[in-house]
C-alpha positions as CSV (number, residue, x, y, z in Angstrom):
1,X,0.0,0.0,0.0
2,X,1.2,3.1,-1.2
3,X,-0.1,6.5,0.8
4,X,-0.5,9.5,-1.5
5,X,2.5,12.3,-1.3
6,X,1.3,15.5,0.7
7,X,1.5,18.5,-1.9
8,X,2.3,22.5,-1.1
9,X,0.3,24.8,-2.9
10,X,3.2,25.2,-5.2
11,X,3.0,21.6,-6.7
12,X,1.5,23.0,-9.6
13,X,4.1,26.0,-10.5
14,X,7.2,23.2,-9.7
15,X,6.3,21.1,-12.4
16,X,5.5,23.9,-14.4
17,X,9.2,25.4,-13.8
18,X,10.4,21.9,-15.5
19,X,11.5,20.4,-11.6
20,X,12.4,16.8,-11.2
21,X,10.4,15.8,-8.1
22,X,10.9,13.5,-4.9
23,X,9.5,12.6,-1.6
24,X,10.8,14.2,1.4
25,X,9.1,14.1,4.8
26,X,6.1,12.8,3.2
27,X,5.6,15.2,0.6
28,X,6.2,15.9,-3.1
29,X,9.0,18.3,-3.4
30,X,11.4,19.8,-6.3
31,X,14.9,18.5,-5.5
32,X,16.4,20.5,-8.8
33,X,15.5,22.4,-11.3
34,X,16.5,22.0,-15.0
35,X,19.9,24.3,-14.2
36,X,20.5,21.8,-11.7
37,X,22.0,21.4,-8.5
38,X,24.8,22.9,-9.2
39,X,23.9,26.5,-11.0
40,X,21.1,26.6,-8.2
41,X,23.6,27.2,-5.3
42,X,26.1,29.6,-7.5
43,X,23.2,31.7,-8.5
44,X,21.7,31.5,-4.8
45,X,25.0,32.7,-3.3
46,X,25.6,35.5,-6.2
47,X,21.6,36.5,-6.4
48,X,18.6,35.6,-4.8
49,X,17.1,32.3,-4.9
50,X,13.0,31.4,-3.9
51,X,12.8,28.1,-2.2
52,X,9.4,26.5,-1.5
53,X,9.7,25.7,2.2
54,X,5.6,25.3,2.5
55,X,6.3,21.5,4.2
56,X,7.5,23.4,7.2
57,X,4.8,23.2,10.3
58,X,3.9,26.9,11.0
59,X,2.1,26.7,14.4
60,X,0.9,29.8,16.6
61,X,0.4,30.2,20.3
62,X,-1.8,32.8,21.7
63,X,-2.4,34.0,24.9
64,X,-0.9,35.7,28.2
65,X,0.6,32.4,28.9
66,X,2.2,31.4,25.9
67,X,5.4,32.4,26.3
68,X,5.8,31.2,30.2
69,X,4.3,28.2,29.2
70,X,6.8,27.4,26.1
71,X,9.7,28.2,28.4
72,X,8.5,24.8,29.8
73,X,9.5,23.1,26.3
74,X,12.7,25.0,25.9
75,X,16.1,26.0,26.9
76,X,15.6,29.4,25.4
77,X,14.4,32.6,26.7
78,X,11.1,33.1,25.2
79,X,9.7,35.5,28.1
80,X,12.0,38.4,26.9
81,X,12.1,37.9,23.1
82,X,11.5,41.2,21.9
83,X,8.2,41.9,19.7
84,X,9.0,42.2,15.9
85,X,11.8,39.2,16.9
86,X,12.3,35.5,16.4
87,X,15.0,32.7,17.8
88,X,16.4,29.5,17.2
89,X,15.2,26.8,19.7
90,X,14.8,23.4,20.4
91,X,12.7,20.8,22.1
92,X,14.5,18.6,24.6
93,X,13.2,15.9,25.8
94,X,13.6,14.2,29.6
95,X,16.9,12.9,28.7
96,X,18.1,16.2,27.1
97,X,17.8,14.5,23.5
98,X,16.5,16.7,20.9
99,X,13.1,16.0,19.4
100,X,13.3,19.0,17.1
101,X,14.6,22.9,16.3
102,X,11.9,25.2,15.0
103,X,12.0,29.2,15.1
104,X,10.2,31.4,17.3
105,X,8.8,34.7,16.6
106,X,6.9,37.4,19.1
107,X,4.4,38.9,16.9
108,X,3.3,41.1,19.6
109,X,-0.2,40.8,21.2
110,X,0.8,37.6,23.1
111,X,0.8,36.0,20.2
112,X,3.8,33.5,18.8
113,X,4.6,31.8,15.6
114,X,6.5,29.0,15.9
115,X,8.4,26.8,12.4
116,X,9.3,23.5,12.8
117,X,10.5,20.7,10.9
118,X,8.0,19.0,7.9
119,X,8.9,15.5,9.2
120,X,8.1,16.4,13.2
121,X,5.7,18.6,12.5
122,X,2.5,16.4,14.0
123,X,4.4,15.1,16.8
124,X,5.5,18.6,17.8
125,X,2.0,20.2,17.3
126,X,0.8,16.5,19.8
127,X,3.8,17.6,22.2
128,X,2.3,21.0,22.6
129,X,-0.8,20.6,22.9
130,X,0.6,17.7,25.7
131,X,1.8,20.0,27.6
132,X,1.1,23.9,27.2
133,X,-2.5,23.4,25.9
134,X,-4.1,24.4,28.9
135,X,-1.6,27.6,29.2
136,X,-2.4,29.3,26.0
137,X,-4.5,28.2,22.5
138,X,-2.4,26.2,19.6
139,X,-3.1,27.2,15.9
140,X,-1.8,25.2,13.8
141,X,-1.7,26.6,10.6
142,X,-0.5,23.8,8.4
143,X,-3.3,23.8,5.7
144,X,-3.6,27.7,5.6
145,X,-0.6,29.1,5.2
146,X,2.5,28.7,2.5
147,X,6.5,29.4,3.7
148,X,8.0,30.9,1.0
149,X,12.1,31.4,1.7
150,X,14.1,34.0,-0.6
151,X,17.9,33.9,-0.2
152,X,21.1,35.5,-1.3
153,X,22.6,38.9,-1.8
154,X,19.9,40.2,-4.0
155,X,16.9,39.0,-1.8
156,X,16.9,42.6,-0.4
157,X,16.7,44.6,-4.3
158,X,14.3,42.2,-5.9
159,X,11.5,42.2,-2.2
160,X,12.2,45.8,-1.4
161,X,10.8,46.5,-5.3
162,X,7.2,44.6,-3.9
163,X,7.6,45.6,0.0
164,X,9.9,48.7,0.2
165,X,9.7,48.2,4.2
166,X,11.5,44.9,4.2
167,X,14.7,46.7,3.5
168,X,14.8,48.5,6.5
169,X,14.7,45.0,8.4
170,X,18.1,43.5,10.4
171,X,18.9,39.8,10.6
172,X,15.8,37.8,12.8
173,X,13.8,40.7,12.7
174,X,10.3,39.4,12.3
175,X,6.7,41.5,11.0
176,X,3.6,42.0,9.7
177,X,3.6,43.3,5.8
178,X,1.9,43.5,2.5
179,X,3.9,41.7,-0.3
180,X,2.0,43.2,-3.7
181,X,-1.2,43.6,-1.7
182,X,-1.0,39.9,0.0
183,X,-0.3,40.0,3.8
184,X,2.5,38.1,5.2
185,X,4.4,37.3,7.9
186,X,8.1,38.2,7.1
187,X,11.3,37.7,8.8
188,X,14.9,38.5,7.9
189,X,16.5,34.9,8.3
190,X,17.1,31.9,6.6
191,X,19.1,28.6,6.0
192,X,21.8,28.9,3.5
193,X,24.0,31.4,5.4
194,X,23.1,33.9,3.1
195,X,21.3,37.2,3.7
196,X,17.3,36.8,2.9
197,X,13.7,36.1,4.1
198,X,11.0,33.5,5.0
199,X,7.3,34.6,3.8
200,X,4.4,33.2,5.6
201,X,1.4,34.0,2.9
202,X,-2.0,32.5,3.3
203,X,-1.8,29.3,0.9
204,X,-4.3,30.5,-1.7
205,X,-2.0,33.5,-2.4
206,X,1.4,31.2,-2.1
207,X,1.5,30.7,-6.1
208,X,0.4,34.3,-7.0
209,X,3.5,35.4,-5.1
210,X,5.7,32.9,-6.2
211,X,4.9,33.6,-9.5
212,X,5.8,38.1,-8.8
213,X,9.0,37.1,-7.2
214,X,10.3,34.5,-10.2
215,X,9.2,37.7,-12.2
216,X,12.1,39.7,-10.7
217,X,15.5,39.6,-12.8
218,X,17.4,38.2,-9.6
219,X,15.6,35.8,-8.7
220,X,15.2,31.6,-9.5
221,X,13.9,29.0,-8.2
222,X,15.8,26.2,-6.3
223,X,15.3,23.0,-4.9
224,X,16.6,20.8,-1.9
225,X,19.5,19.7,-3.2
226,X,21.0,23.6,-3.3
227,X,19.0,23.8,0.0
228,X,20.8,21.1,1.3
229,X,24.2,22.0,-0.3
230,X,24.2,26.1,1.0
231,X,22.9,24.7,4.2
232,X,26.0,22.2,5.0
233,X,28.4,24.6,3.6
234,X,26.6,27.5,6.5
235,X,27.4,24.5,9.0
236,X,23.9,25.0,9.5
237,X,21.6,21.3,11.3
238,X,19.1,19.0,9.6
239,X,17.0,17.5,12.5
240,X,16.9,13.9,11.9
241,X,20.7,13.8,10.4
242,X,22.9,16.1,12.5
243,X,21.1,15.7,15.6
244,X,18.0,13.8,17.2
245,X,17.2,12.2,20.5
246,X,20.2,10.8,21.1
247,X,22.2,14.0,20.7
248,X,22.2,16.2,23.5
249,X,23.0,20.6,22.6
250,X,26.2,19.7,24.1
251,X,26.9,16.9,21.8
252,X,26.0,18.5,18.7
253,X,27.6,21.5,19.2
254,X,24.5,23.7,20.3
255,X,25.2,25.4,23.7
256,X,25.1,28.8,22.0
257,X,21.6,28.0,21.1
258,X,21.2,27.3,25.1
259,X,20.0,31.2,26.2
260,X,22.1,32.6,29.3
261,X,19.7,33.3,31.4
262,X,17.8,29.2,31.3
263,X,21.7,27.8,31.8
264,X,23.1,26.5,35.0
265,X,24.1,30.0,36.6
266,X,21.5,31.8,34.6
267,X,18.4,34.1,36.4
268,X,16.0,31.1,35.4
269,X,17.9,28.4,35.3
270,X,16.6,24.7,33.5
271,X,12.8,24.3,33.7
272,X,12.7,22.3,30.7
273,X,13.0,18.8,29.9
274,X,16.5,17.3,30.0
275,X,17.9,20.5,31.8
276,X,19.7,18.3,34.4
277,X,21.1,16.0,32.1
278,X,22.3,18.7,29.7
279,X,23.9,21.1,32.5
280,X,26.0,17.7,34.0
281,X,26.7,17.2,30.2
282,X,27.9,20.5,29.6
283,X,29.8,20.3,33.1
284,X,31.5,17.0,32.8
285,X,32.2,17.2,29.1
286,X,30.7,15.4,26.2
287,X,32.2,12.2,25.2
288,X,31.7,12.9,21.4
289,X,30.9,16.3,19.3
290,X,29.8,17.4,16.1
291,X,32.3,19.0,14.1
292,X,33.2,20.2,10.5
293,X,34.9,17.9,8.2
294,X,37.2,18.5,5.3
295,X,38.1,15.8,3.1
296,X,41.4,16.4,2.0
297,X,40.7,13.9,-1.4
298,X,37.9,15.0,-4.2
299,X,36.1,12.0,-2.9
300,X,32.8,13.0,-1.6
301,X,32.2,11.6,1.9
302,X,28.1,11.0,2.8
303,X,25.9,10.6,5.4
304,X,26.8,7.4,7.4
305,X,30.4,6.7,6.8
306,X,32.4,5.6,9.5
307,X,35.3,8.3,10.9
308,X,38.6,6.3,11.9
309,X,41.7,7.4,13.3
310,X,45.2,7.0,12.1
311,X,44.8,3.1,13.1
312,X,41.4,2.4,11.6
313,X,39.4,2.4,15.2
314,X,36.3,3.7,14.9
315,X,35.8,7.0,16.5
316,X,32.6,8.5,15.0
317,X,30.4,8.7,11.8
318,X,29.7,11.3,9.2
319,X,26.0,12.9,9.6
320,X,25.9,14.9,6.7
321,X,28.4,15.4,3.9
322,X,28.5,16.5,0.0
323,X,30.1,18.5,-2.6
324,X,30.2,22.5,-1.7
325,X,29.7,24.1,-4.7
326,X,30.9,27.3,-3.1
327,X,34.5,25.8,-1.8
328,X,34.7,23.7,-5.2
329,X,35.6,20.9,-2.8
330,X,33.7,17.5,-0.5
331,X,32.5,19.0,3.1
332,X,30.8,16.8,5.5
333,X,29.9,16.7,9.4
334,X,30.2,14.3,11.7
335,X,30.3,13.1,15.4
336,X,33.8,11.8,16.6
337,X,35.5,11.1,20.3
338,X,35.6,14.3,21.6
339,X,39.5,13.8,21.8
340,X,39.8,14.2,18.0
341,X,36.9,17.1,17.9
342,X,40.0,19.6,18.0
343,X,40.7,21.7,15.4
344,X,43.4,20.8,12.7
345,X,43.3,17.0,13.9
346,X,43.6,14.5,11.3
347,X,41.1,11.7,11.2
348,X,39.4,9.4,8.4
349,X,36.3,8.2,6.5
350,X,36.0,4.7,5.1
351,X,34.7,5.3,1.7
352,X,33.8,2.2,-0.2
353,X,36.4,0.4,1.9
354,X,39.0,2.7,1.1
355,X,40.4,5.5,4.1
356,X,39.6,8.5,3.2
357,X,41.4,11.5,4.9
358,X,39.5,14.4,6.3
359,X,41.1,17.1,8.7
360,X,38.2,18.7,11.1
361,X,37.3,22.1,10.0
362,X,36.4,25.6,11.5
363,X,32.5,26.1,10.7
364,X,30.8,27.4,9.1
365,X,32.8,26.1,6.0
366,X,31.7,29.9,4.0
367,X,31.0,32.8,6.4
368,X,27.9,33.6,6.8
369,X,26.4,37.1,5.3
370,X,23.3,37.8,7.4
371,X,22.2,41.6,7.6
372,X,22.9,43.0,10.8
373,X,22.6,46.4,10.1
């Protein structure tokens, strides 16, 4: 029995656009468009490119409560996120594993929009409502609304020309707008390490404005794999890969996500699930970390592979690796003995049997270039 792929309201326009399609987190998504892969990044990093991230779960929370009461999901300090702001965060669980990261935006009038992952996206709406349902109301707005992400140096020229407000915007800044006469939610963030947007628009309207931004000379579209490529190369996570239950933030490299004030010494220290676990981690020391990868070879090293050191005992496994378009050259993560998680050290991946040598790397691999102002 086969079940039917989930489509965005986009489906229609991706095939249109000539995009070869495949399943990811149960829906039916453009991978690459007829440039390819390849041409998608370049052009992303040089221009703008429009990603259709509509899979994403958009969820909001409303209500005096809602901000107390997601503190209690957590390690982030959601009480005193500004209005007209959003942050990374997490959900730990009781044993400080991660079930998911998602953005969090104040939109003001005790009311929060929350992202999350396509494939966690019912589980984290279930988890919620679990435990913060009787603390505030949960939306969630999968069916209604569209995400829409527009990325690269020239995001700013070609949506300023629609919305001349958005340019005005600094990096995680987060509003209310009219995009050519559709409202939107807008922020100034992204996940290629480039400069750029995310566009909530009510789904009916998703194509419409799709459509106005292809029409601008900087923009194309692009699809996962470029996603997935700009993403590694901005040492940027995919739940699921680079960190999951079994991962604490300590393991995978993610204290800085942890906010000062919910840490150890901090003014509201833990409160959220895990904290205990994940403060003794963070005292005592992980035992293995996530870390950049080089390969020192122009053999790309994938997802999986098995890290070695100079006498073939395993120490660790690649979580996500790939050509970088950018460097011209194979970049991967992975999680390795925190002894060899230093950088500079030498260390291997076995390749189709063969030892593949990788040094571990400063990220992110490119620098990022988000607007700060």
């Amino acid at each position: 029995m086969t079940t039917e792929l989930l489509k965005t309201p986009l489906n229609a326009l991706h095939r249109e656009l000539g995009a070869k399609m495949v399943e990811f987190a149960g829906y039916d998504m453009p991978v690459q468009y007829p440039a390819g892969v390849m041409k998608e990044h370049l052009h992303t990093r040089a221009q703008a490119g429009l990603f259709d991230v509509s899979h994403m779960g958009q969820i909001l929370l409303s209500g005096s409560g809602a901000a107390a009461a997601l503190e209690t999901l957590v390690p982030v300090d959601i009480i005193d996120l500004p209005v007209g702001m959003q942050r990374y965060a997490m959900f730990t669980n009781e044993n400080g594993g991660i079930l998911d990261d998602l953005m969090v935006a104040n939109l003001g009038d005790d009311q929060l929009m929350l992202v999350v992952n396509a494939a966690c996206k019912n589980d984290d709406l279930a988890h919620l409502q679990q435990h913060i349902g009787t603390h505030c109301t949960i939306t969630p707005l999968f069916e209604e609304r569209a995400l829409l992400a527009l990325q690269g140096p020239q995001a700013v020229t070609a949506l300023s020309r629609l919305a001349p407000d958005v340019a005005k915007m600094t990096f995680m800044q987060y509003t209310s707008t009219q995009i050519d006469g559709i409202d939107c939610y807008i922020s100034r963030s992204g996940y290629t390490g480039e400069d750029g947007y995310e566009i909530s628009v009510p789904a009916d309207h998703a194509e419409a404005l799709a459509r106005r931004l292809l029409a601008e000379p900087e923009v194309a579209p692009i699809g996962l794999g470029a996603r997935d490529s700009l993403r590694l190369e901005a040492g940027l996570c995919l739940y699921g890969h680079d960190m999951d239950t079994g991962s604490t933030p300590i393991e995978a490299s993610l204290l800085w996500a942890i906010s000062k004030v919910r840490r150890a010494d901090g003014a509201r220290a833990g409160g959220f699930p895990g904290a205990d676990r994940i403060f003794a981690r963070h005292q005592s020391g992980a035992a293995r970390k996530r870390v950049g990868l080089l390969p020192q070879e122009r053999t790309p090293v994938r997802e999986g592979a098995e890290i070695v050191d100079a006498d073939g005992a395993a120490i660790g496994t690649v979580c996500s690796g790939g050509f970088g378009p950018t460097l011209s050259a194979p970049l991967a993560m992975g999680y390795v003995d925190v002894k060899f998680a230093t950088l500079d050290t030498p260390v291997w991946a076995i390749v189709r049997g063969k030892k593949v040598p990788m040094l571990v790397a400063k990220m992110p691999f490119v620098a990022p270039r988000y607007f700060r102002g």
